[in-house]
C-alpha positions as CSV (number, residue, x, y, z in Angstrom):
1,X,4.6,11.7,-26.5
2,X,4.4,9.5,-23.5
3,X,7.5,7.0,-22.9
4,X,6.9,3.4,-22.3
5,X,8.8,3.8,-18.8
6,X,8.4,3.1,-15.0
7,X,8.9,6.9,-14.9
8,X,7.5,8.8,-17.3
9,X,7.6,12.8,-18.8
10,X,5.8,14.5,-21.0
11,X,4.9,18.1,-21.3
12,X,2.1,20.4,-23.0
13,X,3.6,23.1,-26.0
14,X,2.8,27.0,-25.2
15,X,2.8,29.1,-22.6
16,X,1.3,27.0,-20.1
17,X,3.6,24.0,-20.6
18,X,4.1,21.8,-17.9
19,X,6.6,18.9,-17.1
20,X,4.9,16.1,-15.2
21,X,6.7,12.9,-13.6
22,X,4.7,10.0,-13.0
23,X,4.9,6.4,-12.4
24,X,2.6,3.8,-13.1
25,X,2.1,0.7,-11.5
26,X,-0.3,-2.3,-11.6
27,X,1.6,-4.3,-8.1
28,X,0.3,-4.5,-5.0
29,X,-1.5,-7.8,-4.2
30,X,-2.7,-7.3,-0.5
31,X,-4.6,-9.1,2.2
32,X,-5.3,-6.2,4.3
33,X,-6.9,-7.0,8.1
34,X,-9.4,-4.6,10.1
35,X,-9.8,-4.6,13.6
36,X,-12.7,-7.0,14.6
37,X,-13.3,-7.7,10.6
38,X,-12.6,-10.4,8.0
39,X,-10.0,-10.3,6.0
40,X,-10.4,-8.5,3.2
41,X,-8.3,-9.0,-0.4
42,X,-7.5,-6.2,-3.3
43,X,-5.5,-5.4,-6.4
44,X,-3.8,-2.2,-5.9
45,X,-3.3,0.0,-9.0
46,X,-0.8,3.1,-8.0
47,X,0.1,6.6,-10.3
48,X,3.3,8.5,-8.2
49,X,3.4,11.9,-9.6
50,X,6.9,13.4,-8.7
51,X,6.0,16.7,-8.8
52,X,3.7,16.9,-6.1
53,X,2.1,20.4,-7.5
54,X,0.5,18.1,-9.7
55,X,-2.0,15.4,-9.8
56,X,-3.1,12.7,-12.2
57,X,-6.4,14.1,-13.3
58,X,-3.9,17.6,-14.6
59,X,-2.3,14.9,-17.0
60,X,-4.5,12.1,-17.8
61,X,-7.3,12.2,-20.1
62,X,-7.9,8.3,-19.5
63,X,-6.3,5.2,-17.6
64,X,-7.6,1.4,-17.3
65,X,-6.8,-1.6,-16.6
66,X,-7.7,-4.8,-18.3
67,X,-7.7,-7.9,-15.7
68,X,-5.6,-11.2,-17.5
69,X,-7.9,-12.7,-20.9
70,X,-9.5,-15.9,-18.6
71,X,-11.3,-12.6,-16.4
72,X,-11.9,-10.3,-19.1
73,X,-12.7,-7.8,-16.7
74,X,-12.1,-4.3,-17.6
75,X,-11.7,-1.2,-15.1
76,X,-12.2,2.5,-15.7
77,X,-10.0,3.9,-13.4
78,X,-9.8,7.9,-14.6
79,X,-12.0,9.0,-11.8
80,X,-11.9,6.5,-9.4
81,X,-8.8,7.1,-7.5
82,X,-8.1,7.8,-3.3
83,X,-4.9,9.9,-2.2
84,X,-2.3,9.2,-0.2
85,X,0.7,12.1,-0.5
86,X,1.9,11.8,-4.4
87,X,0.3,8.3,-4.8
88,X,-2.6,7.8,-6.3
89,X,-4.5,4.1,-6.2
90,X,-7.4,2.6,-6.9
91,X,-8.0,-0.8,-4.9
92,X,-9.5,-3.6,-6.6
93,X,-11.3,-6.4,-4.9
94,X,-12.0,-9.9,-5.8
95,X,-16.2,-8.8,-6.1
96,X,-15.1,-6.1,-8.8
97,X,-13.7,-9.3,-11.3
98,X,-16.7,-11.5,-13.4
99,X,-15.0,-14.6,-11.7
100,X,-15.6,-13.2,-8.1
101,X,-11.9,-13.2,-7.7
102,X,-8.0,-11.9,-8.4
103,X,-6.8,-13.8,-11.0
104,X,-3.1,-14.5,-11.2
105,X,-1.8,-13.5,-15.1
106,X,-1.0,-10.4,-16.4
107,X,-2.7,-7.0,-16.6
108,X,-2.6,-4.6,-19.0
109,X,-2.8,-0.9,-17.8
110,X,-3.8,2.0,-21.0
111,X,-2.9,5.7,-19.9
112,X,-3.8,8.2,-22.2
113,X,-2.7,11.9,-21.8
114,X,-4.1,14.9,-22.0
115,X,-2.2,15.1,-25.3
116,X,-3.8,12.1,-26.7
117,X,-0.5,10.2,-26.5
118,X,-0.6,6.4,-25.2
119,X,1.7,4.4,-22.5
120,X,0.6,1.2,-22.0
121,X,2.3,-1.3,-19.5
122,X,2.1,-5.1,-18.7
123,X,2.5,-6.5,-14.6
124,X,2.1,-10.0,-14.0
125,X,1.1,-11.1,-10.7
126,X,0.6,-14.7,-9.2
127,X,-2.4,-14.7,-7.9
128,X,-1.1,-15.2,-5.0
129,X,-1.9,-14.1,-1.3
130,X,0.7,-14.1,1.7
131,X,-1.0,-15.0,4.8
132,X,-1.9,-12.4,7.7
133,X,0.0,-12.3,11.2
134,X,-1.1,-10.9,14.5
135,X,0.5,-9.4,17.2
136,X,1.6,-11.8,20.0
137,X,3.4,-9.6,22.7
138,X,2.1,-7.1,24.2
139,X,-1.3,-8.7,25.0
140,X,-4.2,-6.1,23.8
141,X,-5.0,-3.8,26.4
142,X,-2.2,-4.4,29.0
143,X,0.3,-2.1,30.1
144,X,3.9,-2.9,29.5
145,X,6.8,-2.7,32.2
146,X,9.0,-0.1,30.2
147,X,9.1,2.3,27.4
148,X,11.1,-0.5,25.0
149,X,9.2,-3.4,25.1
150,X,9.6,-6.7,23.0
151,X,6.5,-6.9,20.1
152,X,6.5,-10.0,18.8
153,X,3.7,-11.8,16.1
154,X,3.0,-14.3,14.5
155,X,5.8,-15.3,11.5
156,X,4.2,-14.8,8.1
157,X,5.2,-17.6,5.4
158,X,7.0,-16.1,2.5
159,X,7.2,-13.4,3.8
160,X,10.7,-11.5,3.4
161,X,10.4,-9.2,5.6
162,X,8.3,-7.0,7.8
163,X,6.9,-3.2,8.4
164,X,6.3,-2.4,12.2
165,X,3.5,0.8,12.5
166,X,3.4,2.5,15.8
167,X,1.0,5.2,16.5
168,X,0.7,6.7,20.0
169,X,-1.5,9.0,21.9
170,X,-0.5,10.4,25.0
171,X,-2.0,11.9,27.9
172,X,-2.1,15.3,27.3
173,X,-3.5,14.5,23.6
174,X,-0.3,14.8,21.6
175,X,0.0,12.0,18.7
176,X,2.7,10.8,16.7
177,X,3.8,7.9,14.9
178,X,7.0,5.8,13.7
179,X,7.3,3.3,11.4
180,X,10.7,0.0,11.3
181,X,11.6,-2.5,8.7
182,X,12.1,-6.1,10.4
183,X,13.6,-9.0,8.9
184,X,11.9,-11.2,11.5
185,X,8.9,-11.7,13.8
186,X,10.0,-9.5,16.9
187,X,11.2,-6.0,17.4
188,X,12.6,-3.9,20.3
189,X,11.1,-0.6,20.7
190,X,14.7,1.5,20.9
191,X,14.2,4.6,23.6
192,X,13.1,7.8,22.9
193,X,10.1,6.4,20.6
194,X,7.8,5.6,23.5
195,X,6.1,8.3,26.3
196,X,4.8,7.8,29.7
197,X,1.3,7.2,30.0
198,X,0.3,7.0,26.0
199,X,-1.8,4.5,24.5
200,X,-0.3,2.9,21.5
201,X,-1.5,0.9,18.8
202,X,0.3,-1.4,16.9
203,X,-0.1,-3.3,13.1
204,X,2.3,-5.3,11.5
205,X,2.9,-5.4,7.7
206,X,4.1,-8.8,5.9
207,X,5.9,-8.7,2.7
208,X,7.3,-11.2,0.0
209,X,9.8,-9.1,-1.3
210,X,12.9,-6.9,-0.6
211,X,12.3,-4.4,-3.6
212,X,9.5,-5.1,-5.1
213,X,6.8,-5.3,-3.1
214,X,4.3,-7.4,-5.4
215,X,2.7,-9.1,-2.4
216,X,1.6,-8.1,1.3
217,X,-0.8,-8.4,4.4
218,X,-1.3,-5.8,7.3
219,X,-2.4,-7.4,10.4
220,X,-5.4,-5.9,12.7
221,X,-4.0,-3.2,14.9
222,X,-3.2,-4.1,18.6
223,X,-3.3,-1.4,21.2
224,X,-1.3,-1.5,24.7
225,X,-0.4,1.3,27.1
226,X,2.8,2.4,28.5
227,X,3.7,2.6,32.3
């Protein structure tokens, strides 16, 4: 039978019995930036499976999510879910509610396993957006002086603290990527990160929170070339 936990275990009797580890989360509010778009808001609904042999649809017969009782809206999730590693999400955005937007309250999120058991868990949000920042230093498109150069953006406000995403592309066509938590609005590139000749791009997460990361915002991406 399925444990009213963050993390959750339950296995099938017989031969073929399997433990799965999951974790089920109704969290992320985020105001997420394209290149050259609008913003663009969404609900994020997450299942972490901990064994990652294993994915949601092996051990879930059902999941949805009810929006707070002044929405009303209700959202089939079973099949509707995109990948990323052992996380599994759905994103919700404000079009997808009868009101036309994220209400602040809390939602209610019904998982029912392939065993017929029941979790079901309560997450209450505010409603609540942070704002979006944007890359100040490097200008887009220029090339910087050194291999550790100053980024700097916009501060964010309520935000606690920040995510730096680099992703480079060098001449020769090799790409990699590195990723730095920030608790404020600049960071120093430290050596060794950074290749002649590459073209990087750069994005900027905000968030409110330390440990629970209930609210967010990605900037637009910001590209600038090394010397």
């Amino acid at each position: 039978m399925l444990a009213i936990l963050m993390c959750l275990a339950f296995c099938q009797t017989g031969a073929e019995a399997t433990i799965f580890r999951m974790r089920f989360q109704v969290y992320t509010l985020n105001l997420y930036v394209p290149s050259g778009s609008p913003p663009s808001q969404f609900l994020q609904v997450n299942v972490t499976i901990g064994d990652s042999l294993q994915r949601p649809y092996d051990a879930v017969k059902s999941l949805k999510v009810y929006a707070p009782a002044a929405d009303g809206t209700v959202f089939d999730l079973t099949n509707n879910w995109m990948e990323s590693g052992q996380v599994y999400y759905a994103r919700l955005k404000p079009s997808d509610f009868k009101t036309g937007k994220i209400p602040g309250g809390t939602y209610k999120a019904v998982v029912i396993g392939k065993d017929n058991s029941t979790l079901t868990q309560y997450q209450s949000i505010s409603g609540a957006f942070l704002g979006y920042s944007a890359v100040t230093s490097p200008l887009a498109g220029s090339t910087v002086a050194n291999l550790t150069p100053l980024i700097q953006w916009n501060p964010v406000t309520g935000a606690q603290y920040y995510s730096i995403n680099l992703w480079l592309v060098t001449a020769a066509g090799e790409y990699n990527s590195a990723g730095y938590t920030v608790y404020r609005n600049s960071f120093q590139v430290p050596p060794g990160v950074l290749r002649p000749g590459a073209d990087v791009h750069v994005s900027v997460n905000a968030y409110d929170s330390d440990k629970n990361l209930t609210k967010g915002s990605t900037s637009a991406s910001l590209n600038f070339k090394t010397p």
